[in-house]
PyMOL Python script that loads the backbone (N, CA, C, O; Angstrom):
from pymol import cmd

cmd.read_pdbstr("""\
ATOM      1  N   UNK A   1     112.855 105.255  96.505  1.00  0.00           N
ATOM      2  CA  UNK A   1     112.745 104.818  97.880  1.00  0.00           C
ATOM      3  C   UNK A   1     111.729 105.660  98.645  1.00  0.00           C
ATOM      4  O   UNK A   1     111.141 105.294  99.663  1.00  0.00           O
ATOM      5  N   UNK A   2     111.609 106.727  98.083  1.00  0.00           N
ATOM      6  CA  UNK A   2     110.684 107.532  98.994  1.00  0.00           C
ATOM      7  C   UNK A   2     109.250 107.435  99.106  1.00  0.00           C
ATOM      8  O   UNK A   2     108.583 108.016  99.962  1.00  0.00           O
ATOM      9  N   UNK A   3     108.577 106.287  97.739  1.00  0.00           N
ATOM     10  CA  UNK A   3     107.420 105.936  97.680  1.00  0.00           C
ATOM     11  C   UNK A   3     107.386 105.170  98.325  1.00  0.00           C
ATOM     12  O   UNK A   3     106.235 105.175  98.760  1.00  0.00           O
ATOM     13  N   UNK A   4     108.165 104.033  98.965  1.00  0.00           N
ATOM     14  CA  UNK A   4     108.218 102.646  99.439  1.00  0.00           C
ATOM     15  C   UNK A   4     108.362 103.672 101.171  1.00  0.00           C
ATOM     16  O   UNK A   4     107.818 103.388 102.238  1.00  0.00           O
ATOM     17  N   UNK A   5     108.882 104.342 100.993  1.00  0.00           N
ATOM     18  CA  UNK A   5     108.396 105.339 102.466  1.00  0.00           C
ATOM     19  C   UNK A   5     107.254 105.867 102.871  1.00  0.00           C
ATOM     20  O   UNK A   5     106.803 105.921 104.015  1.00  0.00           O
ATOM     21  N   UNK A   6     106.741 106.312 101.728  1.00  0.00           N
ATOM     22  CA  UNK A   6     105.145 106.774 101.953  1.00  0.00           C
ATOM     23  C   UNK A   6     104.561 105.601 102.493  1.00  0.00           C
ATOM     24  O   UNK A   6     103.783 105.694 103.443  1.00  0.00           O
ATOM     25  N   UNK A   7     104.965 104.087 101.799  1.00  0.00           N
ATOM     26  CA  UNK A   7     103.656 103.048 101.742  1.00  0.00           C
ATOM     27  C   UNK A   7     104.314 102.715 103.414  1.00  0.00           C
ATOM     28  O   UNK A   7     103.351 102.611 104.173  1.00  0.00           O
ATOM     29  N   UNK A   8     104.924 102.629 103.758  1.00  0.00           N
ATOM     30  CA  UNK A   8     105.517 102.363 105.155  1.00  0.00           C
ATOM     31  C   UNK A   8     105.056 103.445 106.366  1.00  0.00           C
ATOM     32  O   UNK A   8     105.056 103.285 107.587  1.00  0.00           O
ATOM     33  N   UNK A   9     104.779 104.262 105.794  1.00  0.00           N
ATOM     34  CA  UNK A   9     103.826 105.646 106.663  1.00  0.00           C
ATOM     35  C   UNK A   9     102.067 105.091 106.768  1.00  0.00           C
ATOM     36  O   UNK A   9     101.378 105.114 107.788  1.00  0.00           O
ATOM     37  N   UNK A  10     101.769 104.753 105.790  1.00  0.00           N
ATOM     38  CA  UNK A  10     100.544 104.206 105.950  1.00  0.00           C
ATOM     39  C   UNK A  10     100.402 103.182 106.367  1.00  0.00           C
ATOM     40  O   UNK A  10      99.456 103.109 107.151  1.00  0.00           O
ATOM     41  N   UNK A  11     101.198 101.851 106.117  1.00  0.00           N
ATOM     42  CA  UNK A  11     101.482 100.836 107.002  1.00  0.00           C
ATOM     43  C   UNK A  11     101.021 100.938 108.291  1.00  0.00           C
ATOM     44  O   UNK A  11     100.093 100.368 108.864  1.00  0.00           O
ATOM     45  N   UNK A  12     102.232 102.178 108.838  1.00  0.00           N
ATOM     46  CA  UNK A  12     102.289 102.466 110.515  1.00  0.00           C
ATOM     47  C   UNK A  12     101.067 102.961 110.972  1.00  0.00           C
ATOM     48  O   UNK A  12     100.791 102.800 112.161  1.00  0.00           O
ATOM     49  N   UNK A  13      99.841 103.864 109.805  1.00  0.00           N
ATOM     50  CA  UNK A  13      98.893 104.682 110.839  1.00  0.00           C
ATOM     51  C   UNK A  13      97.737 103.602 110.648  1.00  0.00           C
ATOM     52  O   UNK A  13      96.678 104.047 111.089  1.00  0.00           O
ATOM     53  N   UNK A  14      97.614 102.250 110.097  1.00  0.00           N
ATOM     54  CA  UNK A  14      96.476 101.442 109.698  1.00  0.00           C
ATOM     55  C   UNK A  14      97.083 100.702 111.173  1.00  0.00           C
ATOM     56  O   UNK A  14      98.256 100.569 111.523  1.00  0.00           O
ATOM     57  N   UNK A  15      95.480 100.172 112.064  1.00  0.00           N
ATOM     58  CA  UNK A  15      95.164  99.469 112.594  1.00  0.00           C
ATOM     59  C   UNK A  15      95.648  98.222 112.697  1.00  0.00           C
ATOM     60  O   UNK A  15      95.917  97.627 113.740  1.00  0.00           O
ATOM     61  N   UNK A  16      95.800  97.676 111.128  1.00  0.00           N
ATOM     62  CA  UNK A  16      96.259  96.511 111.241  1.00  0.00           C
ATOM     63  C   UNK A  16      97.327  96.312 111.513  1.00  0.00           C
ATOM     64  O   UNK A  16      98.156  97.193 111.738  1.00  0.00           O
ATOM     65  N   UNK A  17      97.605  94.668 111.562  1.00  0.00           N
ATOM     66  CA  UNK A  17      99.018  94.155 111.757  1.00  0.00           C
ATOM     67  C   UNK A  17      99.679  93.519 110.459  1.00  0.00           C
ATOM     68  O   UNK A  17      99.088  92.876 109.591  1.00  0.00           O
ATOM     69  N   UNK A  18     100.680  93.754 110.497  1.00  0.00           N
ATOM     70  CA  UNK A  18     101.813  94.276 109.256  1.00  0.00           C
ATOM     71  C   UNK A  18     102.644  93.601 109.576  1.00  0.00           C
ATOM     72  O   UNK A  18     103.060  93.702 110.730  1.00  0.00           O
ATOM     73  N   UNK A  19     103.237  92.606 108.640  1.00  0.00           N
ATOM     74  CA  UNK A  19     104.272  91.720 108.874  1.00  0.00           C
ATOM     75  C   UNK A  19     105.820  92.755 108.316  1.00  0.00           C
ATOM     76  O   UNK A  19     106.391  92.199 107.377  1.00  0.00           O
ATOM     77  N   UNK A  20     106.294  93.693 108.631  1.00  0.00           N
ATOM     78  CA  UNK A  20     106.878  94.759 107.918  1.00  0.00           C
ATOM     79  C   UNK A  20     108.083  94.370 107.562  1.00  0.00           C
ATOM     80  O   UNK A  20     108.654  95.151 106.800  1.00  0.00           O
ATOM     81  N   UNK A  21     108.759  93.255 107.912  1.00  0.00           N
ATOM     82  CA  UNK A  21     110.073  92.453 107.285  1.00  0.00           C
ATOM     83  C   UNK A  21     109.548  92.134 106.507  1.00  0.00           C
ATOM     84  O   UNK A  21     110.324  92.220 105.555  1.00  0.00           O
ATOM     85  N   UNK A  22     108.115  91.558 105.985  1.00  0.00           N
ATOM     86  CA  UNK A  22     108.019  90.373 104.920  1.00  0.00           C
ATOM     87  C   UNK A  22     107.817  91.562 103.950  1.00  0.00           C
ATOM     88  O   UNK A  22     108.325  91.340 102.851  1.00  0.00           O
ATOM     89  N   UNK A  23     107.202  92.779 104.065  1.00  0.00           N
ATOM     90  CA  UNK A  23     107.050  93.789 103.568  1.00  0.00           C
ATOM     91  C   UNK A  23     108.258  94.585 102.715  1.00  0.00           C
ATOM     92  O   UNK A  23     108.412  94.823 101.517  1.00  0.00           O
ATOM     93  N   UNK A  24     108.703  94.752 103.404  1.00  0.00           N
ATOM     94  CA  UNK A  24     110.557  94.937 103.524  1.00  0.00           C
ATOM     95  C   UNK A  24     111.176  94.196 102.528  1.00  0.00           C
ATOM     96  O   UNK A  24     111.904  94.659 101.651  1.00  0.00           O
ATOM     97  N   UNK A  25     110.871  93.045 102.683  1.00  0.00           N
ATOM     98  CA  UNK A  25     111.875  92.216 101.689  1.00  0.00           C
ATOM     99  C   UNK A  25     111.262  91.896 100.636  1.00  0.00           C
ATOM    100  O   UNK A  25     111.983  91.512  99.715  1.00  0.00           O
ATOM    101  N   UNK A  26     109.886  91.933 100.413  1.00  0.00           N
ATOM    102  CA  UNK A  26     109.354  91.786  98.730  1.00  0.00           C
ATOM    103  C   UNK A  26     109.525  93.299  98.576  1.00  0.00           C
ATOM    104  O   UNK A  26     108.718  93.389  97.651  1.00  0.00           O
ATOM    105  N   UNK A  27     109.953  94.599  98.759  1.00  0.00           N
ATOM    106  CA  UNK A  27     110.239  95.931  97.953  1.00  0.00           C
ATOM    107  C   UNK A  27     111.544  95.421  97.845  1.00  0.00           C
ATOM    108  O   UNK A  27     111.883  95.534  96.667  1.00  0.00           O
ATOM    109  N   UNK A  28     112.535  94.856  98.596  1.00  0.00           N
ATOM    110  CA  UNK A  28     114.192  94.131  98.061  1.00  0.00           C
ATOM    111  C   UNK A  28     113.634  94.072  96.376  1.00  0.00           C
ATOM    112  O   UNK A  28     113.552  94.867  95.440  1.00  0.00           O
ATOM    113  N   UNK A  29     113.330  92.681  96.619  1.00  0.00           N
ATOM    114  CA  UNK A  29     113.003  91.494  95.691  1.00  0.00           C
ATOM    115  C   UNK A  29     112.401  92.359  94.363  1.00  0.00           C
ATOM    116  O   UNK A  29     112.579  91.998  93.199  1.00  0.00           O
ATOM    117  N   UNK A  30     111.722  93.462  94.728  1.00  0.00           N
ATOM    118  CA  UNK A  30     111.209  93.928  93.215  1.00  0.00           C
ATOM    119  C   UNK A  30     111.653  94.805  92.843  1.00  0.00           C
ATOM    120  O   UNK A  30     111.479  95.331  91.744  1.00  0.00           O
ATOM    121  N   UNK A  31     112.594  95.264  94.056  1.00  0.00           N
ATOM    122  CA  UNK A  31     113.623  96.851  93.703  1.00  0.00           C
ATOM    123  C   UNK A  31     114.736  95.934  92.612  1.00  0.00           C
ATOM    124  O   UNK A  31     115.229  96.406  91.587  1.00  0.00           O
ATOM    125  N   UNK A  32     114.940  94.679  93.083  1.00  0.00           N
ATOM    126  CA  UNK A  32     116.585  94.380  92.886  1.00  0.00           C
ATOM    127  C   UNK A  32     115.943  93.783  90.737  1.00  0.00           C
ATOM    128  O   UNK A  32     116.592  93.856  89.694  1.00  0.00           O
ATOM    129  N   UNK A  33     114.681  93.343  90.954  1.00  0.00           N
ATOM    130  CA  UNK A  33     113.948  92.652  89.837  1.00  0.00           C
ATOM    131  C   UNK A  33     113.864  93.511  88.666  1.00  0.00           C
ATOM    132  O   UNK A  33     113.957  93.077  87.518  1.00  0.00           O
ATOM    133  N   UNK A  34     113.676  94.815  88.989  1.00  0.00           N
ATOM    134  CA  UNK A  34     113.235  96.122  88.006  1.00  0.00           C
ATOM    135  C   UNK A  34     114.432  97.105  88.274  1.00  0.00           C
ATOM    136  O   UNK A  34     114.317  98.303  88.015  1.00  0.00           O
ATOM    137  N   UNK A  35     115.924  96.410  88.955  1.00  0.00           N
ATOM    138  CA  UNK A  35     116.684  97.826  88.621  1.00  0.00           C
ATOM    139  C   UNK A  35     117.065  97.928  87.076  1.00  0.00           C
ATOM    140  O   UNK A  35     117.222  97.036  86.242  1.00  0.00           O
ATOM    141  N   UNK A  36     117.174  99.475  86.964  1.00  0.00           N
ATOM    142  CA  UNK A  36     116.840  99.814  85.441  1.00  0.00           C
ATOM    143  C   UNK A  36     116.252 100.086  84.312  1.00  0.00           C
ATOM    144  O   UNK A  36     116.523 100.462  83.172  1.00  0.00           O
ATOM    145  N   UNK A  37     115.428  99.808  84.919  1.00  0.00           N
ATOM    146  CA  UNK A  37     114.061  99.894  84.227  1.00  0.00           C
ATOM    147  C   UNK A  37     113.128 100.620  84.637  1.00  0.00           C
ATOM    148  O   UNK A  37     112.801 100.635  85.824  1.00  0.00           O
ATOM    149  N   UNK A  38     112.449 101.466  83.557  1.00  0.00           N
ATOM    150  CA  UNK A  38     112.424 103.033  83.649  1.00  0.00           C
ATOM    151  C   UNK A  38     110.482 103.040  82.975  1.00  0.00           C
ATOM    152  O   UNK A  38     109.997 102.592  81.936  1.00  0.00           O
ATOM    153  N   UNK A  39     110.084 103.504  83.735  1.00  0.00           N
ATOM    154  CA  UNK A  39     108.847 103.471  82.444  1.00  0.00           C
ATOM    155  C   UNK A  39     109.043 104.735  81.448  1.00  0.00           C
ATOM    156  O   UNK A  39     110.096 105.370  81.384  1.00  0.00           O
ATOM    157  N   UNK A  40     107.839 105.025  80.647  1.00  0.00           N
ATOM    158  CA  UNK A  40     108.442 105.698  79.559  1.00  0.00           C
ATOM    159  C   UNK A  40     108.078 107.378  80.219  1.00  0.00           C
ATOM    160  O   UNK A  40     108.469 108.355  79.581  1.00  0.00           O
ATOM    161  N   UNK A  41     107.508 107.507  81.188  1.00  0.00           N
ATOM    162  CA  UNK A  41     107.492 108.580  81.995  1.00  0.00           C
ATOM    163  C   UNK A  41     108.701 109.440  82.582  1.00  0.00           C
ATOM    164  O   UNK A  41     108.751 110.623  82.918  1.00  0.00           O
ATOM    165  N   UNK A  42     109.963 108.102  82.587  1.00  0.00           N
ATOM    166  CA  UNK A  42     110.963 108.391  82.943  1.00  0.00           C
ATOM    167  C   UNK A  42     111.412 107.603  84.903  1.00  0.00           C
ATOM    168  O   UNK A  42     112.418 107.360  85.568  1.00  0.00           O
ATOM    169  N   UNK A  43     110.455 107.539  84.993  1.00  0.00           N
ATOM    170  CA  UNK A  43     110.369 107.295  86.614  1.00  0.00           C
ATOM    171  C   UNK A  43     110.547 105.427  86.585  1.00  0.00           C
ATOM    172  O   UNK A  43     110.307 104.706  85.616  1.00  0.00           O
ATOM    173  N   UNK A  44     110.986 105.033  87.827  1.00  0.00           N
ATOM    174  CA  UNK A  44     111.466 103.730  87.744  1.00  0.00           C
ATOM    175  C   UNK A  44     110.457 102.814  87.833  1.00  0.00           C
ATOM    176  O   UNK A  44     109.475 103.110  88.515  1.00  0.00           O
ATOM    177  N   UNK A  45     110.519 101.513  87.148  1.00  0.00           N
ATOM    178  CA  UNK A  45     109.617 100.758  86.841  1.00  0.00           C
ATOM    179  C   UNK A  45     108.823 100.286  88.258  1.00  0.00           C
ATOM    180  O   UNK A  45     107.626 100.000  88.301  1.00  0.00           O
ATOM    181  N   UNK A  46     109.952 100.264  89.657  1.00  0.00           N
ATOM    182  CA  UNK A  46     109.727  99.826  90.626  1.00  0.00           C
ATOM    183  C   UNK A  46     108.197 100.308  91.717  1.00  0.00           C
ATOM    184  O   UNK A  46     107.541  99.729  92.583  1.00  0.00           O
ATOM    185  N   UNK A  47     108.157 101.889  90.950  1.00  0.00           N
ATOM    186  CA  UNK A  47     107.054 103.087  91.326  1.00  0.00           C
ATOM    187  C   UNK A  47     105.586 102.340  91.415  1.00  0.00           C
ATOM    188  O   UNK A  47     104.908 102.186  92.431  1.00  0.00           O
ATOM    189  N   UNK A  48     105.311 101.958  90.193  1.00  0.00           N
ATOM    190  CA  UNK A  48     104.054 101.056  90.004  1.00  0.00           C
ATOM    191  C   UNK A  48     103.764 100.117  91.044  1.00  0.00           C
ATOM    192  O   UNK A  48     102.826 100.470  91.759  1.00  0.00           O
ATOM    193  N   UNK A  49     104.250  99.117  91.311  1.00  0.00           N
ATOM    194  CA  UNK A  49     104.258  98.209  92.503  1.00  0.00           C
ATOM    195  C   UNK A  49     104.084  99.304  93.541  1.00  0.00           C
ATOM    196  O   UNK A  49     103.021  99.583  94.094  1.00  0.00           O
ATOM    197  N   UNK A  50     104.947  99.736  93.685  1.00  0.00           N
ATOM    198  CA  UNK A  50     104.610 100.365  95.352  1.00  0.00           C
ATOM    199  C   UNK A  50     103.552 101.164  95.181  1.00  0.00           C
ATOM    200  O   UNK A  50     103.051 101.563  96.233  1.00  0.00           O
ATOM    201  N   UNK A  51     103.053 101.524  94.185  1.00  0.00           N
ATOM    202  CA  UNK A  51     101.974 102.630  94.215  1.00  0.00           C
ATOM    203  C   UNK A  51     100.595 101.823  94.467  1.00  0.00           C
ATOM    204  O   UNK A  51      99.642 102.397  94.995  1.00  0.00           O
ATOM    205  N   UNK A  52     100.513 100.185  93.985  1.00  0.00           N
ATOM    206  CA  UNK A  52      99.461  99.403  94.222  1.00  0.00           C
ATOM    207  C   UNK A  52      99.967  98.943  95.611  1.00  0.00           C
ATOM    208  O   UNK A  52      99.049  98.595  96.354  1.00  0.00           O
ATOM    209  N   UNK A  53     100.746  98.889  95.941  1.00  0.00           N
ATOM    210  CA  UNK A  53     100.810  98.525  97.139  1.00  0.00           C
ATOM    211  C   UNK A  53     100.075  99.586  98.420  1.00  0.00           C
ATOM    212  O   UNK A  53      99.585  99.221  99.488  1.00  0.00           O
ATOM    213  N   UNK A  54     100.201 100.905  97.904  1.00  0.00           N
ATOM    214  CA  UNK A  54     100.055 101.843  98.595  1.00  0.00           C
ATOM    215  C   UNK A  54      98.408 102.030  98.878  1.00  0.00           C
ATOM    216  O   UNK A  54      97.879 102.279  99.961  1.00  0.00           O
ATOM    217  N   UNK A  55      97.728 101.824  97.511  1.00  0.00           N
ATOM    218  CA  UNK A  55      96.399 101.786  97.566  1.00  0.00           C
ATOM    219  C   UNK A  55      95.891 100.635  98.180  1.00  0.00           C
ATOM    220  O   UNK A  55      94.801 100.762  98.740  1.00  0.00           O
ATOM    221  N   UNK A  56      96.477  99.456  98.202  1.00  0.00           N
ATOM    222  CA  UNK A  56      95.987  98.348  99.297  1.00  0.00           C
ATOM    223  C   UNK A  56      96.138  98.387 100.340  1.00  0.00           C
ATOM    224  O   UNK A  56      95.339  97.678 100.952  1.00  0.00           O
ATOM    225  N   UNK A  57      97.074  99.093 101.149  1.00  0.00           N
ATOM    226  CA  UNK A  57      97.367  99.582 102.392  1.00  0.00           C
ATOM    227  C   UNK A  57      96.339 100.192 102.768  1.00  0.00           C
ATOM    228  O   UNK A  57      95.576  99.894 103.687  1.00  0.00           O
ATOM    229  N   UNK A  58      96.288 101.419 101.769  1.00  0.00           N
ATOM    230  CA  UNK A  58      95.392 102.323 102.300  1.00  0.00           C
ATOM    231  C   UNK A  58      93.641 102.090 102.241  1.00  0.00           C
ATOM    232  O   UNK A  58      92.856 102.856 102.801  1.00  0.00           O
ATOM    233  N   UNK A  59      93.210 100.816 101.405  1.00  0.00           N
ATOM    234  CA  UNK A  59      92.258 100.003 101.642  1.00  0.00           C
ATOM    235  C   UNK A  59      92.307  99.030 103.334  1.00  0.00           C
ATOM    236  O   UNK A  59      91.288  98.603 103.878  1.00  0.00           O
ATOM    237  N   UNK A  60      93.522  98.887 103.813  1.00  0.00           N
ATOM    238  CA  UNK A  60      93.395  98.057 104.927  1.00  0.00           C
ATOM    239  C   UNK A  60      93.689  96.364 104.453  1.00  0.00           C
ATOM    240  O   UNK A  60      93.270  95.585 105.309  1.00  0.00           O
ATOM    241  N   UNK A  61      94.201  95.829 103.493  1.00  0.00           N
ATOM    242  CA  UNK A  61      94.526  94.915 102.920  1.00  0.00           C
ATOM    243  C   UNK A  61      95.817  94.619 103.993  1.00  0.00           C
ATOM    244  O   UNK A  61      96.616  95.329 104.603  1.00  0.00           O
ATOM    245  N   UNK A  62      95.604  93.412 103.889  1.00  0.00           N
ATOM    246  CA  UNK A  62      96.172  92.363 104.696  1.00  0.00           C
ATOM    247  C   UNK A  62      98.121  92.253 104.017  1.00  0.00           C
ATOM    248  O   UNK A  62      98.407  92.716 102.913  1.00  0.00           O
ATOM    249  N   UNK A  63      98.939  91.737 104.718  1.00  0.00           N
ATOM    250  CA  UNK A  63     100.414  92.017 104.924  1.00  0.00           C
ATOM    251  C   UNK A  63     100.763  91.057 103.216  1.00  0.00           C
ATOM    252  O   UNK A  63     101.681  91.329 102.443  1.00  0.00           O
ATOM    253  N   UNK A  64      99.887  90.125 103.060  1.00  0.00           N
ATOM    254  CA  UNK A  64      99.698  88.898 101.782  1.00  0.00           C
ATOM    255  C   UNK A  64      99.450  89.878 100.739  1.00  0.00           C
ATOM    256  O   UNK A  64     100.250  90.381  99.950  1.00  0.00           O
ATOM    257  N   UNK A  65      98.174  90.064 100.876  1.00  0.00           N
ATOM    258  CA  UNK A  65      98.035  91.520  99.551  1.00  0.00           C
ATOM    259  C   UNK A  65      99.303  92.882  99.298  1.00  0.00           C
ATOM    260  O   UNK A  65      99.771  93.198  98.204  1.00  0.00           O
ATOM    261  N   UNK A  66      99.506  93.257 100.095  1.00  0.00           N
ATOM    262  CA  UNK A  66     100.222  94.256  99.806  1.00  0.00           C
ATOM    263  C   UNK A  66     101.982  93.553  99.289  1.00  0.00           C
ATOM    264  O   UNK A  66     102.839  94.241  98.735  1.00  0.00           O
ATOM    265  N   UNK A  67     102.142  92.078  99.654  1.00  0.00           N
ATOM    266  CA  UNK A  67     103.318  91.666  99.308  1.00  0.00           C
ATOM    267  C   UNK A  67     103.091  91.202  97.471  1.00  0.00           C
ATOM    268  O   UNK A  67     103.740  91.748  96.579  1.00  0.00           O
ATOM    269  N   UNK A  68     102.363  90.442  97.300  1.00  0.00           N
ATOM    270  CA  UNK A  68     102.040  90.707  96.229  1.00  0.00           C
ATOM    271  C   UNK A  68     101.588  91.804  95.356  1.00  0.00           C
ATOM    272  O   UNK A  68     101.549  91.717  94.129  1.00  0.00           O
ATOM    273  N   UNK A  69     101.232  92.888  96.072  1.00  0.00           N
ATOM    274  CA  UNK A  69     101.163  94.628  94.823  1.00  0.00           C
ATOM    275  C   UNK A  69     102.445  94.652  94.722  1.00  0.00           C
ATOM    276  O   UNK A  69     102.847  94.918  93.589  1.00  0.00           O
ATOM    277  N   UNK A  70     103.618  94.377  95.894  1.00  0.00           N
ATOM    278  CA  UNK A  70     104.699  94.706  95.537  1.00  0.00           C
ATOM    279  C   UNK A  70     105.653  93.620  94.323  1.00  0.00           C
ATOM    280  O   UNK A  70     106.675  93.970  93.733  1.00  0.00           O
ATOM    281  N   UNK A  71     105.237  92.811  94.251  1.00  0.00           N
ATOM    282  CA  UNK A  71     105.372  91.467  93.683  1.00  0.00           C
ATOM    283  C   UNK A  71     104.831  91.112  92.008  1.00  0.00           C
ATOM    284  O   UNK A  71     105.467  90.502  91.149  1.00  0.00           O
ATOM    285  N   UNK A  72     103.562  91.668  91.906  1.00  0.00           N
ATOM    286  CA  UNK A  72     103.218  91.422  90.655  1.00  0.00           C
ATOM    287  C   UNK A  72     103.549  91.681  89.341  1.00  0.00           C
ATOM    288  O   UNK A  72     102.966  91.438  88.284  1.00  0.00           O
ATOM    289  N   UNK A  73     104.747  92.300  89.644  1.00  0.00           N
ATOM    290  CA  UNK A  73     105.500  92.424  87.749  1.00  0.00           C
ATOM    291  C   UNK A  73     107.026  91.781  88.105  1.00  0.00           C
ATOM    292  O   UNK A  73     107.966  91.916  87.321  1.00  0.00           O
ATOM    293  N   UNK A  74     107.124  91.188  89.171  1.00  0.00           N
ATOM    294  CA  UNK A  74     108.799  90.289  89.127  1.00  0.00           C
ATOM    295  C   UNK A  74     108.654  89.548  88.355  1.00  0.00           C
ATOM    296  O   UNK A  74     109.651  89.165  87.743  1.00  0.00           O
ATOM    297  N   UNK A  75     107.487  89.064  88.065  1.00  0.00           N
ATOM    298  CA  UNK A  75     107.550  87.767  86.744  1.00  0.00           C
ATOM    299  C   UNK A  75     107.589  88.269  85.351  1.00  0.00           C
ATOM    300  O   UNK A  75     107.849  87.603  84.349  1.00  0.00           O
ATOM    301  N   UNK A  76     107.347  89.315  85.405  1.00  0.00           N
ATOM    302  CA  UNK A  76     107.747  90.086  83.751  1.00  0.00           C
ATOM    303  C   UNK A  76     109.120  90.467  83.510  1.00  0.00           C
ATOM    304  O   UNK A  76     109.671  90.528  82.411  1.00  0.00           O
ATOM    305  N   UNK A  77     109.635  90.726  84.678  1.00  0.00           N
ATOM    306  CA  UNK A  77     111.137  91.708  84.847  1.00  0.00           C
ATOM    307  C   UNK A  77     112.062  90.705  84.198  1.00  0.00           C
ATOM    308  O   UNK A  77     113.262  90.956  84.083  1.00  0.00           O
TER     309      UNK A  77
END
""", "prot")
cmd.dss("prot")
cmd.show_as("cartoon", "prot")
cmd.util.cbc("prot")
cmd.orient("prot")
């Protein structure tokens, strides 16, 4: 949870506008998609997503992009 905090810190200091429920609820959707699942690092599968999410944020990417970084391995899970 604390990465999905970071990406919510950068959220808040970017200019843009941030749909932060819709935000909110695709980290639900991929927390609830990947509980258990661990990469082989040990750390939860969920990390990855938010970590692309984090770098699109921090590119200035639009509320669509960053729902999909958070989004793009629910279809593997």
């Amino acid at each position: 949870m604390s990465d999905f905090n970071d990406l919510l810190k950068i959220i808040k200091l970017n200019d843009a506008q941030y749909d932060v429920a819709k935000i909110e609820k695709a980290f639900v959707v991929a927390e609830e998609a990947h509980r258990g699942q661990f990469r082989m690092s040990g750390e939860p599968y969920v990390t990855h997503p938010v970590s692309v999410a984090m770098i699109l944020a921090d590119l200035g990417m639009d509320t669509e992009s960053i729902v999909a970084a958070l989004l793009h391995d629910v279809v593997d899970a």
